[in-house]
Structure formats: C-alpha cells, structure tokens
C-alpha angles and dihedrals in degrees: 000000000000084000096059092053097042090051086046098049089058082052107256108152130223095002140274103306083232100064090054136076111228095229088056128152131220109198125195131198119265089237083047112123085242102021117190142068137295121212126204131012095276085056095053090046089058092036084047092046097043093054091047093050095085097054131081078202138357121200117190118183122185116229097170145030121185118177134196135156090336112318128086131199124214136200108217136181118211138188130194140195112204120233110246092353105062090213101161110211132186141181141104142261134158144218142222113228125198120211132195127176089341100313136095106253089170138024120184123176129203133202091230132064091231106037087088085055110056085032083070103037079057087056105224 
C-alpha cells in the first residue's frame, strides 16, 4: 500500500494502472457526501477525481499499516487546501484495502483514523 501513497504524493491519481485490478471498488462512507460504491477503474478514476475537485491540494501521509489475510488498514493524515477559498483543513482518517495476486481490488475509506482498523479486526 506504500506504493499507492507514495504515487499519490507525487501526484499520480489515481494510481499507477498496475497496482490496481480492473474490476476494482471504491467504497464511501454512508455518511459520505456521495456514500456507495464505485465499481470498475473508470469508476475510481471518476470517485478519485470527484473528491479532489474541491482541493487546490490534497496531502495524504501514512502513519500506520496493519495487515491481515489480504487487506491492510492504514492510519493517514491529511491535509487539504480548498479551491477558491484557501481553507486550509487537517485531520486524519483511514482506509481498509483489499489485495489479490499484488493489486487493490477494494479501497474503502473511514472518517475516523480507527474505523479501518477495527473493520478489519472484525474481519469483514
């Protein structure tokens, strides 16, 4: 998962092609501003490029990686600089990947820094 932030720190989105399965899922939150999930690249790019519309920039850094029977949560702060406006917001949040045979099949992001992790301690 390293990869994925790192490509997306030098600002590759939605990621290197390679790193994910073409039948992959983007999952917001219920309380999202647009909850559900998208199916397909095409339809990450889209999710990917909706959520940075907003931003001027948009930094994510990993604090945290957790692994078990491929998926991984991670614990990321983010910061964000708001289009037109400048507002500058921080925070952090996390998300639960799913792997299979070295590429994302699901990303699924959380408001809170540890909702990704208990998702995956319950194993879902």
């Amino acid at each position: 998962m390293q990869s994925v932030y790192d490509a997306w720190a030098r600002g590759e989105f939605p990621s290197p092609r390679e790193l994910l399965a073409p039948e992959i899922e983007y999952v917001n939150p219920p309380d999202a501003v647009e909850p559900g999930t998208r199916r397909g690249f095409v339809e990450f790019s889209r999710a990917v490029e909706k959520t940075l519309e907003g931003w001027e920039s948009w930094e994510m850094q990993p604090e945290s990686f957790q692994a078990s029977a491929g998926r991984v949560a991670v614990v990321v702060r983010y910061r964000a600089r708001g289009r037109g406006s400048g507002v500058v917001v921080e925070g952090r949040e996390s998300a639960l990947w799913s792997v299979r045979d070295g590429r994302v099949t699901r990303y699924e992001w959380f408001h809170g820094p540890n909702d990704a992790i208990e998702e995956l301690e319950r194993g879902r």
